[in-house]
Structure formats: C-alpha cells, structure tokens
N, C-alpha and C positions, 0 to 999 in steps of 0.2 A: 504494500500500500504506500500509495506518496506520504510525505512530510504534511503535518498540518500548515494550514495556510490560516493566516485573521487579516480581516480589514480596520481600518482607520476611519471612526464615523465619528466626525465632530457634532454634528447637532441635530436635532431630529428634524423630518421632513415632517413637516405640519399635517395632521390629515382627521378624517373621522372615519369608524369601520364601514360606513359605505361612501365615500367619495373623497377626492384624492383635490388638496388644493394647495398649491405650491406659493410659497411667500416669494413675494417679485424679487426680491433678494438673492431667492435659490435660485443656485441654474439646478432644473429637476430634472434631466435629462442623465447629467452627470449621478446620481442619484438609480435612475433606472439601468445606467451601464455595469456603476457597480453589483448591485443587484443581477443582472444578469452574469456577471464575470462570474460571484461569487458563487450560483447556482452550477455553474457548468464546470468550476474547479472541483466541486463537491461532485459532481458525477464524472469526473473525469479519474478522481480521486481515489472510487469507490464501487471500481467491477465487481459485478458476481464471481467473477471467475478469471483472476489474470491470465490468465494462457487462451481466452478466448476474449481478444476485447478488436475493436472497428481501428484499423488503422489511423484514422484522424483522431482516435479516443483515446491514443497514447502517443507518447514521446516518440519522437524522431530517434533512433540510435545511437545515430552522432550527428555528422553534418546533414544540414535539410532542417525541414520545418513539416509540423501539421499543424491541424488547427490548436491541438493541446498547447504544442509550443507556445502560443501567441496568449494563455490566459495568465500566465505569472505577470509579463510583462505589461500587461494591458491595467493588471490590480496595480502594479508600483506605478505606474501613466497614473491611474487615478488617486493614489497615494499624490503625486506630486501636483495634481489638481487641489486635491479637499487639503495643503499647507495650505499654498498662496490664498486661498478664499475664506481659510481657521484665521489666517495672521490678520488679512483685512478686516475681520469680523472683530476681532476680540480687541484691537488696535481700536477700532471705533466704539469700541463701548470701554475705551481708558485705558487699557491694560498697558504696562509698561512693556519695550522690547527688555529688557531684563527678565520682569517676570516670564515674558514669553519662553526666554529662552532656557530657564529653569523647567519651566513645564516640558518642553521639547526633552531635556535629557531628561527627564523625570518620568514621561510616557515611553521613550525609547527601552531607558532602564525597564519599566514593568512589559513588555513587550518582551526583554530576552529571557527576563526572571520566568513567565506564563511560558516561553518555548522550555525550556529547561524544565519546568513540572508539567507540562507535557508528555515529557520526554522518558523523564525516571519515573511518573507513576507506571503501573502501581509497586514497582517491586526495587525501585528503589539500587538499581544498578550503574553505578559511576562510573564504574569499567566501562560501559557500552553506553555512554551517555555520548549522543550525538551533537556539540557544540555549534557545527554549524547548523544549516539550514533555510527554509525557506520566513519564517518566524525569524529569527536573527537579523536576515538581509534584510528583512522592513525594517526591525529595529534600526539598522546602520543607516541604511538609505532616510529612512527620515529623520533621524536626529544629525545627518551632514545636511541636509537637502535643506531641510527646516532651519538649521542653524545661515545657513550660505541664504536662504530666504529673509532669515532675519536683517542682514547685513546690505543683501540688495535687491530691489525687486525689479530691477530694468533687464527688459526681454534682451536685450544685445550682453549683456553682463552675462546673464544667466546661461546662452547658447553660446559665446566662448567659452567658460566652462565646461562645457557640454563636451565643445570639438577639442578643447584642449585634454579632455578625459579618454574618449575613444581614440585621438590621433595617440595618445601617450600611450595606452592600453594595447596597440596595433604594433607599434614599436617594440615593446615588451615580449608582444608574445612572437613577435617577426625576428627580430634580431637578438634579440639577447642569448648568448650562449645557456644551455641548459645543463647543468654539472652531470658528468657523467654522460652524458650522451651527445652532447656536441650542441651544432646552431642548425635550426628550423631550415629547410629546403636543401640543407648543404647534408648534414651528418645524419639527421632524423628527417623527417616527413612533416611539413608545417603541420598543426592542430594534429598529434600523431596521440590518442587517447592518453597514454600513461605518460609519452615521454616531451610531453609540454610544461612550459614554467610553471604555469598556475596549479597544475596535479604534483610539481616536484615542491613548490614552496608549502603547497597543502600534505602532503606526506611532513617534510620536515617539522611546520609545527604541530600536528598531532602527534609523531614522536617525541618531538620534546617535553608535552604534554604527558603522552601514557610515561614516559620518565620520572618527573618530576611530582604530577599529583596523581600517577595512575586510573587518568579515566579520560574518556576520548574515541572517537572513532570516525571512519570516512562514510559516508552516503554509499559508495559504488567499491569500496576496499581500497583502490590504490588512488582513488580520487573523487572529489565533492562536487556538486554542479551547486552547490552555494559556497564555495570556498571563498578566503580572502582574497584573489589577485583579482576575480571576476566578478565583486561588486563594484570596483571602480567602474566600468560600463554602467553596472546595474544601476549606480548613481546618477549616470548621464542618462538613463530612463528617467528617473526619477525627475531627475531637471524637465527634461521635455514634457513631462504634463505640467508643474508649474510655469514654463513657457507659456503654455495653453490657456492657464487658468489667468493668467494677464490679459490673451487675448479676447477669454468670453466677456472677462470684466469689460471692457471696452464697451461692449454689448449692453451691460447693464446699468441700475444706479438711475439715476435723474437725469444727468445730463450723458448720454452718452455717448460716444465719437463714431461708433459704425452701428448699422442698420444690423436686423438680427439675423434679415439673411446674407448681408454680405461677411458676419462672422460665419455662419454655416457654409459658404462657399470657399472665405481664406482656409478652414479647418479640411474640409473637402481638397483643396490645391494642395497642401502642406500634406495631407496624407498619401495622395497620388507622388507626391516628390518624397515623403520619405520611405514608400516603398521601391522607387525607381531607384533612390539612392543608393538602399540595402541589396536592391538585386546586381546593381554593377560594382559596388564593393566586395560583394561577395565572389568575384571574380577573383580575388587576389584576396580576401579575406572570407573564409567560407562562414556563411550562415549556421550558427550553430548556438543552442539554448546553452546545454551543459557548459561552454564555457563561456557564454553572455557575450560571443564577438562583439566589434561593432557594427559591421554590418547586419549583424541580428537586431541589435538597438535600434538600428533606422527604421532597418525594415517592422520590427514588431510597431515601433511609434508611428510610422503609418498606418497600419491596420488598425490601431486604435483608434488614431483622427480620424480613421473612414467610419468607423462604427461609433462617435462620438457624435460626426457631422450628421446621421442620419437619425440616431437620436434628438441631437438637436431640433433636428427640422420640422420631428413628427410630435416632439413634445412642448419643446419650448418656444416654436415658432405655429405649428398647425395645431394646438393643444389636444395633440390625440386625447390625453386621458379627460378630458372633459365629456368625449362624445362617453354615450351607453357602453358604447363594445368596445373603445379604444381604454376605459376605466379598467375591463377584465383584462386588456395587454397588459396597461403596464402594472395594474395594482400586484401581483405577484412579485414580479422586479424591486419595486420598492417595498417592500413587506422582507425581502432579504436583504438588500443593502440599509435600510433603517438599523438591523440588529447583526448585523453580518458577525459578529464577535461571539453573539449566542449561538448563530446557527453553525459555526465551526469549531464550538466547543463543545455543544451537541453530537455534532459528528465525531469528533474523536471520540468522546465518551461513550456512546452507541457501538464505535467501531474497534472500540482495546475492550469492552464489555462482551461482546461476543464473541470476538476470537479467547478470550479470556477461558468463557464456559467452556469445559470440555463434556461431549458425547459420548455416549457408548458409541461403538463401532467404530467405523472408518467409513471415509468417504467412498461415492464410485471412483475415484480418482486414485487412490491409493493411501492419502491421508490422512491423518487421524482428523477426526473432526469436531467440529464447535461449531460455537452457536449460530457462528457467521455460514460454515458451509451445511448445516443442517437447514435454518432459514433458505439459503441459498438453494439446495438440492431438492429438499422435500417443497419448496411452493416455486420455485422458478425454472427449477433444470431436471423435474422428474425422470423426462425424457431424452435426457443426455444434454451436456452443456454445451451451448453456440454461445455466437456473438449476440445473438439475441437475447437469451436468457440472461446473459452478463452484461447486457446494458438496459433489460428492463427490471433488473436486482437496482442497478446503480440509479434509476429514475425513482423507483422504489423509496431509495436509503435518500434522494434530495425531499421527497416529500414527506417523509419521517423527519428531516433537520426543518423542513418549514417551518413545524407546527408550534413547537415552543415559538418560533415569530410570531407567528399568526396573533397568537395570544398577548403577547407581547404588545403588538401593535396595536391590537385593539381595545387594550388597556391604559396607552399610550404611554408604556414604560419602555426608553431608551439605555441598553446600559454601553456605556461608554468604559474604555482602560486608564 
C-alpha cells in the first residue's frame, strides 16, 4: 500500500447540508480540485488487490508518467495555492509576518510528528520507522514555500526561485560524479534506479541513521521516491501553485486587474506551456515521479493549470454548483477537500485495522489472510480477482473515508492540524 498522504485546509468553505455557497473571497474551485485530488489519491492508494490494478491506477516504474503520477504533484500545486491565499487572509485580519511565521514551523512540525505516528503505530517499531515520505515532503515543502512566501510575494521572485531550483537540481543529478560508480551518461546510465545521486545520498543518510539511533528505512530498499535531494524540485512544485495563487488573486477582491475569464484563459496558456515545457525537457531530462525530475515539475504543473483552469470556469466563472445537478458535481469534491485531514486518517486507520485482523485460513492467492483480503475476497473477488474487483474494493474503501466527512460537514465541524 502507498504512504499516507494529508492535505493542508486553512478554512472552511462556507456551506449548509443542502446547498453549496462560496464566500466571494474563496476561489471555490480550488476547493473542489482538492477534493477531487484527495479522493483519487485514496483510490489510487487502496486496491483490492495489488497485483491486479488498471495501468493508469498505478505508478509508472520508472521513467514515464500515468495519471497516478500526476496526483502527488497536483496536492503540493495546491499546497502552494491555499499558503499564498492563508498568508493574505490572516495578514488582513492583523496577524503579524512573525506570528505567521511561527505558525508555519509550528504546522510543519505537527505534520512530521502525525507522519511519524502514522508510521510506528501500532507496534511501535523504530527499526522500521520510515523517516521519509510523502507526509514529511509537505511538511518541508510548506514550511520552505510558506517561509520564502513570507519574505516575498512577487510572481517574478517567486518563478526564479522556481528555475533556479530545477536548473540546480538538473545539474546535480546531470553532472555530478556519483561515488563509487562514476558521472551520469559517461560511467553509469543518467536517472540509472540505484546508481543516481539522490538514491546514493539517501542510502548514506539512512545508514548513518540505522548507526547512530538505530531506526530508519528506505521506501523501495536501496532508494526513496521522497528522499532529501528530490524535494528540492518538489519545492519548485510547491512554488508554482503559489505563483498561481497571485494570479487568481488578481481575479479577485474589489478592485481587481483581470477579468475572470481572462484569469481562466492565462491558467489554460501556462498549463499548455508547462506541459510542452516538461515534454521537450524531458528529452535530455527524462520524466520521472520517483525522483521528482524537473521536467516532471513542468510537466505535472501543467496538468494541474489545465484541471484548475477548467474548474475555474465551471465553478467560479459558470457557477456550476449553483445549478440542481451541477450542486451533486461538485458537492462530493468539496465535502472531501473541507476535511481532507479526517478522511486520510480515516483511511489509514481503516487500512492498518484490517490488515491488522488476522483470518483463519488463507487467501485464494496463497496468503495468509485479514480483514482487508477477507473483505476483499469474500464480497469483491469471489470469482477470482481482476482489475475490476481491485478497483471496485478501492471505490468501495473512498466511500467508507467519505462518511466521517459527510458528517463532519454537515455538522459544520472543520478540523484543521
């Protein structure tokens, strides 16, 4: 099973349990992206059956992309949206950049503390405690993103940073001799799985780690796809949604400088460009999640402008969720990005709880079995496990994580980290 994943929800979206009405404030759109990212990471998250899951429903191997690849990236794009629009929020109702920036390492801190008791419940093993992670890398990316927000918020500041991270990051993994096995294209194979920087610097310090306080381990054994050299990129994701989130601003407020659809149309160009980008860098830098290239950065933070711009257009420009049947679109979407923190703790809980139980027997598969392949076997795959049955378990397991939202929502409790 993946790493638990949580979202970052600064404030609630206004609503009542039948009808959906966004404070002109909000951009509600952003809102319903999350919500859908957050839904589709949880069934991405959560086959019935790994050994039977839809090729777009799982990770790329190595270099390439599926649709899977593009939901990390798309939560930290939205991660780097909801700073810029938290700092203008709370900046207007007095808050000092001081205090802000307090609060930043203070949510980042409880962010790595929650992956870490994730991690060792329930048994409490530091040998096999997994430091990195997908949980971690928000913590980093938003307390850098959030902190470099503090200090500046002009869109040209912010996307040299950006270039100056991925061109640095390119260089690194391009040229730099790798100990023990030579320099990229010359002595090893550029992006070569084991024998790249980012995999040799992540071995060194988990060894120093299982040394000195005996506890530590890598995601894949010889290497992490949340390791330290490869949130540098992850950061310049992070950057480009709050790029973004200056540009909708623009859009809103009282007086504001561009029309709503000419925001919808720059967010539409900039995603077309930063997938054109991603795909001719990836000529000479290959597309690849597990080590967060750059040319994956471009290209995911296009896909995201493109599925942002057309949220935009339908929510916060055409007010789909106004109409009867466009409320039942998006009211689901936001009903998980409102509480996205419950419904992925939900999900872990649900999913270390089952595998937990143990079964009499064994599975058809050879397995010993629990609660998760009993569920799984006796009501989804009586008749032998497909892709089918492991992806209507995994739709299954998202509307089990709904429910505590549901309730949540229409009791109008938000709980925030």
């Amino acid at each position: 099973m993946s790493e638990l994943s949580a979202t970052l929800t600064d404030s609630a979206t206004a609503t009542s349990s039948r009808t959906v009405v966004a404070p002109s404030s909000r951009v509600l759109s952003v809102d319903v992206l999350r919500g859908i990212t957050i839904a589709f990471m949880i069934l991405v998250n959560d086959p019935g059956d790994g050994r039977h899951v839809y090729t777009q429903l799982e990770h790329a191997a190595w270099n390439g992309w599926t649709l899977t690849d593009l939901v990390f990236p798309n939560f930290l794009f939205i991660v780097g949206i909801a700073i810029i629009l938290s700092i203008h929020a709370r900046l207007q109702k007095g808050a000092s950049r001081r205090e802000l920036a307090l609060h930043t390492v203070r949510r980042s801190a409880t962010i790595f503390v929650v992956a870490m008791l994730i991690n060792l419940v329930p048994f409490f093993r530091f040998t096999h405690l997994r430091i990195y992670g997908v949980l971690p890398r928000i913590a980093l990316c938003y307390l850098i993103v959030g902190l470099i927000c503090l200090t500046t918020q002009k869109a040209k500041n912010l996307l040299a940073i950006t270039v100056g991270l991925l061109v640095s990051y390119w260089l690194l993994m391009r040229f730099v001799p790798v100990p023990g096995f030579g320099t990229p294209t010359h002595e090893i194979p550029l992006l070569d799985p084991d024998r790249n920087l980012a995999a040799w610097i992540d071995r060194g310090v988990m060894g120093f780690l299982q040394q000195t306080i005996h506890t530590g381990r890598l995601y894949e054994g010889t290497r992490d796809p949340e390791g330290i050299l490869s949130t540098i990129p992850a950061v310049g994701t992070t950057l480009l949604g709050a790029v973004t989130a200056l540009w909708l601003r623009r859009a809103g407020g009282k007086s504001p400088s561009i029309t709503r659809t000419q925001c919808a149309l720059g967010m539409l160009a900039a995603g077309v460009l930063g997938i054109a980008a991603g795909m001719v860098w990836d000529l000479w830098f290959p597309i690849n999640k597990k080590l967060w290239t750059s040319s994956y950065v471009l290209f995911a933070a296009g896909c995201a402008l493109l599925g942002l711009s057309v949220c935009y257009w339908l929510v916060d420009i055409r007010r789909l969720h106004e109409t009867r049947v466009g409320r039942w679109l998006t009211w689901p979407w936001l009903v998980f990005g409102s509480n996205a923190i419950v419904a992925y703790v939900m999900a872990a809980i649900v999913e270390k709880t089952l595998f937990l139980i143990q079964m009499p027997g064994t599975a058809p598969d050879g397995r010993p079995l629990t609660g998760w392949g009993w569920v799984y076997w006796h009501i989804f795959a009586g008749n032998g496990s497909t892709n089918n049955t492991s992806v209507a378990f995994a739709i299954a397991f998202v509307l089990v994580c709904f429910i505590p939202n549901w309730i949540l929502w229409r009791k109008k409790i938000f709980v925030k980290l």
